[in-house]
N, C-alpha and C positions, 0 to 999 in steps of 0.2 A: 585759529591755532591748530597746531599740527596734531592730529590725535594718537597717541601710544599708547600701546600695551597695558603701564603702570593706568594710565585713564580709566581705561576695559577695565581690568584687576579691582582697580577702586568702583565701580559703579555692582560690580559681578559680586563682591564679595570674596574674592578668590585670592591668590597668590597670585604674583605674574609671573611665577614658574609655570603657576595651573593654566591660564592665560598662554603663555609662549608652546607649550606641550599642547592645547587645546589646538590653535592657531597654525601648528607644525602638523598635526594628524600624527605627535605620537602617541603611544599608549601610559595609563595611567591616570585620566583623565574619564568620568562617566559620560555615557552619551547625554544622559539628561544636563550636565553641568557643558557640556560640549556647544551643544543645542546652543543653550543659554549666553555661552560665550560668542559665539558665531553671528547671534542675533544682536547684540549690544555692539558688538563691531560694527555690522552695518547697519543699526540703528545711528553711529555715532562717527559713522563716514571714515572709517580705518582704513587704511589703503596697504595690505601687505607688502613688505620688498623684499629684494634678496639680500639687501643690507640688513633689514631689520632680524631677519632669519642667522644669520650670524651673531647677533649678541645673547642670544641665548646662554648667558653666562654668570658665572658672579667673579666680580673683580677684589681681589685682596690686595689694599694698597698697605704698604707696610713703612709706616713713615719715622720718621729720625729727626730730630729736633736738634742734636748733636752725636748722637750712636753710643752713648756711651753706656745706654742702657739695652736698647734691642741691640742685639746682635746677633752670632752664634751661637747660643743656649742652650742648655737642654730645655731650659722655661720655654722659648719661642719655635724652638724644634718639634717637642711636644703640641704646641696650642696649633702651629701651623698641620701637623700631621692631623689634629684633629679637625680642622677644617676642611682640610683634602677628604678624610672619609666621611663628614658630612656632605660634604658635595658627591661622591660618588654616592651614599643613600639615596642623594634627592636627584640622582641620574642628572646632574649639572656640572656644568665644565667647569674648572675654577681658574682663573686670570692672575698671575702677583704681578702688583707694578712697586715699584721701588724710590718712593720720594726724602733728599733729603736736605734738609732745609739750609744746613750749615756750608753744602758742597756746592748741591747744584744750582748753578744762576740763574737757568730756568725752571726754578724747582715749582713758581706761579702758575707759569703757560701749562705747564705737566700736569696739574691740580685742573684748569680751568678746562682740559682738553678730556681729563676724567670726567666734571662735572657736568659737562658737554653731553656726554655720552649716555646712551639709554640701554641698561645691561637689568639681569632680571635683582639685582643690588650689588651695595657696595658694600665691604667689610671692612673698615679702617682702623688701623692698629694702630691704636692712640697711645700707648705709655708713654711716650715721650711727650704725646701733647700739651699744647697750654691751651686756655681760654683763648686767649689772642688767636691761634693758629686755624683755630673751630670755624672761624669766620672764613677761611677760604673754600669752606665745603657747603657753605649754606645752600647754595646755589645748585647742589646735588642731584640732577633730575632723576637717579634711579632712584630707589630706598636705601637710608643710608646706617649703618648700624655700627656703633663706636665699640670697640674690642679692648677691652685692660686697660679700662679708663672708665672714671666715674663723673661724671659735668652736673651735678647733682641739681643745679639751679639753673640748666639751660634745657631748652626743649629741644632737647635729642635725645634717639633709642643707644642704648646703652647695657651689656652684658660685662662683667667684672667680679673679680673674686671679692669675697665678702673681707675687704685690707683692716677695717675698722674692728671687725672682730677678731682679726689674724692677730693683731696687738694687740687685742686685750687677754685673748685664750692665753697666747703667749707668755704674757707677765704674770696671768694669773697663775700659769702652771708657778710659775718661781717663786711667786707669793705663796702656795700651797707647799713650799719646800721649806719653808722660814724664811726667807731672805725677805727682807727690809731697806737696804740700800741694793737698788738696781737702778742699773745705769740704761743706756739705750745709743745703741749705732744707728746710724742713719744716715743716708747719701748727701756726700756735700755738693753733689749735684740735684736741684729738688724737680720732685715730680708726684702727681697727687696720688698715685698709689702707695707711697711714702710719708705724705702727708696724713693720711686717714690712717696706718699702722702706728705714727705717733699719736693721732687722737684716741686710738685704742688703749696705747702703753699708756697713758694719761688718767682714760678713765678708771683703768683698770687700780692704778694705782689710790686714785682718789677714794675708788671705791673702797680701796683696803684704807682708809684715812693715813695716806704713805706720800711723805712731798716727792716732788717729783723735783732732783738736785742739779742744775745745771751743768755743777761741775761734772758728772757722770753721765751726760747727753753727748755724745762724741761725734763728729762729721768726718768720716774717710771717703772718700774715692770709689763708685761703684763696682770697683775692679778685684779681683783678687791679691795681684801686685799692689794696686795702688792703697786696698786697705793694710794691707800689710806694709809698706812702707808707709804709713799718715800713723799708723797704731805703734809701730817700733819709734816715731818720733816723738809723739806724745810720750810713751814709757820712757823716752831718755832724758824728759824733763820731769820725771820724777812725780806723774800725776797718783791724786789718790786713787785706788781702784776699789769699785764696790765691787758687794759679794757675788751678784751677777748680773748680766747684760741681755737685753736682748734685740738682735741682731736683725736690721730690716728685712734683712734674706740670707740664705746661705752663704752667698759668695763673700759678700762683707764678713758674716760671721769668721769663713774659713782663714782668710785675711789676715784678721785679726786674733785668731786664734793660735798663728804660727808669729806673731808676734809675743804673743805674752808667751808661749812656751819658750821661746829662745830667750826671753827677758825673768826665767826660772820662775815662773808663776806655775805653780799642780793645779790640774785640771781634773775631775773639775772639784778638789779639796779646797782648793783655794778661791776657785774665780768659778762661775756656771755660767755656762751659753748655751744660748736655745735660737735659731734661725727660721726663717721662714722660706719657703718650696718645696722642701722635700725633694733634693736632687739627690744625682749620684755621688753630688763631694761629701752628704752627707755620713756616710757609710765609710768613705774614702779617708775620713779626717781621723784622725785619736787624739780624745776619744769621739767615736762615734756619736754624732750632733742630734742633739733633739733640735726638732722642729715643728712646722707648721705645716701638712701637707694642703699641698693648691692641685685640684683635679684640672691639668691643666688641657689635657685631650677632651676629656666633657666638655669645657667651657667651648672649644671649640666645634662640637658638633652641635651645640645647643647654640652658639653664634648663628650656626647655618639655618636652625629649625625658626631660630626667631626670624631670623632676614627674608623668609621667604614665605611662611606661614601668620606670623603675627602682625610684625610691622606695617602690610599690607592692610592689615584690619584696624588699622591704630589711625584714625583719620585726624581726631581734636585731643587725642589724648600721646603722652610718649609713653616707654616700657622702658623700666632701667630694673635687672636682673642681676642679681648680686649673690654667688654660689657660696656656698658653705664649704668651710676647712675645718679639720681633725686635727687633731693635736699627736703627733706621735715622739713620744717616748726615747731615748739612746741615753750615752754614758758622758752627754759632755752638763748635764744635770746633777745636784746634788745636795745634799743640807749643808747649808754656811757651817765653815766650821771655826769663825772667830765672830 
């Protein structure tokens, strides 16, 4: 079998960043760790090329299951920006490839030709992922590290914001306001970082011994028009509305927030919503939206520290890394007042 870099890295101990920079004569890199490199390469019959001297990179594949959830964001603006300055920390080039499953016909070959490839890792922006789709990356020959997404029962490296406790902070703030009938938005396109924000709203509620009412579990459209038109439909069939909601993310929130103000609902006297990401609509909305803040630039440079420092070391075992959220405070919060 053909010997690389990732081989070296694994037997050294090392990152195959440390490996690629060792191997290249750049700096950062100790002589004794250098040494040590050089020898296990030709202990293990490595053959440098000028090919192999080109992937000195990490590739970000940024994939779409239907788009309807990555896209243009500030969420994915921010996480991508944080990726780009962890790769400039770790003096590594960063690659985005763009796969999507709904459009392109050769969205397999595109996967298979990534998989192919021997780069110092892969950064795979999974929200949109499913189980099912996991299976085309097994075959990954670099190191491969899943991004906003949680596979909790598959062996793979995995960094993701802590979604399970986003919904439960969340409701508890509302249950610390009095409210007792809360309802909960949620994508009626599903995806498991949505999944684990209802298992949060769930516990959270149980924990207060509060049922959790189906009639006030709502599914819109992960869009801001689209919650806003799915939420002014429901309000014209005349649905009950509890005392408050809470919303899978801002943008559903925002959505639906301009639907009950047009449907003369006071905000937040009458109705409370609390979002999760901490974006700019939050601020932008009246009243201004409590929420869930997501560090969404950290997750992103800590993607880069693990894919290149850890996973490497991670031989019989996986790493799933799950960041912590804050709860922040504004005026679309309130005590029920019926």
């Amino acid at each position: 079998m053909k010997v690389g870099i990732r081989d070296i890295a694994e037997r050294a101990g090392v990152s195959v960043a440390t490996v690629s920079n060792a191997l290249n004569g750049r700096q950062g890199v100790s002589r004794e760790i250098s040494e040590k490199i050089v020898r296990i390469a030709e202990e293990l019959g490595y053959r440098k090329t000028k090919k192999t001297e080109t992937k000195a990179y990490i590739r970000l594949v940024m994939f779409k299951r239907h788009g309807l959830v990555v896209g243009d964001t500030q969420f994915f603006a921010e996480l991508t920006e944080g990726i780009e300055q962890g790769c400039q920390e770790e003096k590594a080039e960063l690659v985005i490839s763009q796969i999507q499953k709904g459009k392109d016909p050769d969205y397999i070959e595109k996967i298979e030709r990534i998989c192919a490839d021997e780069c110092q890792g892969v950064l795979l922006l999974a929200t949109e992922l499913e189980k099912e789709d996991l299976g085309l990356f097994r075959q990954c020959r670099s190191p491969l590290l899943i991004v906003d997404n949680l596979f909790r029962h598959e062996r793979v490296h995995c960094v993701v914001m802590n979604n399970y406790d986003a919904g439960y902070q969340a409701t508890e703030a509302l249950i610390a306001q009095g409210h007792r009938e809360i309802g909960h938005i949620t994508s009626s396109t599903e995806f498991n970082n949505m999944r684990y924000r209802r298992k949060g709203f769930e516990a959270a509620m149980r924990a207060a011994g509060l049922p959790v009412q189906e009639e006030f579990c709502w599914k819109v459209r992960p869009t801001i028009d689209g919650a806003y038109q799915d939420a002014r439909r429901l309000l014209e069939q005349r649905v009950k509305l509890p005392t408050a909601f809470f919303a899978g993310n801002d943008i559903m929130a925002v959505g639906c927030m301009r639907a009950f103000q047009e449907a003369g609902v006071r905000m937040p006297e009458e109705l409370s919503v609390i979002g999760i990401d901490d974006t700019f609509l939050c601020q932008a909305s009246t009243p201004p939206l409590s929420t869930i803040r997501v560090h969404r630039r950290e997750m992103g440079r800590i993607a880069v520290n693990l894919l290149l420092h850890t996973v490497p070391l991670a031989h019989s075992s996986v790493v799933k890394t799950e960041l912590g959220v804050d709860l922040i405070e504004r005026g679309s919060v309130a005590a029920p007042c019926r």
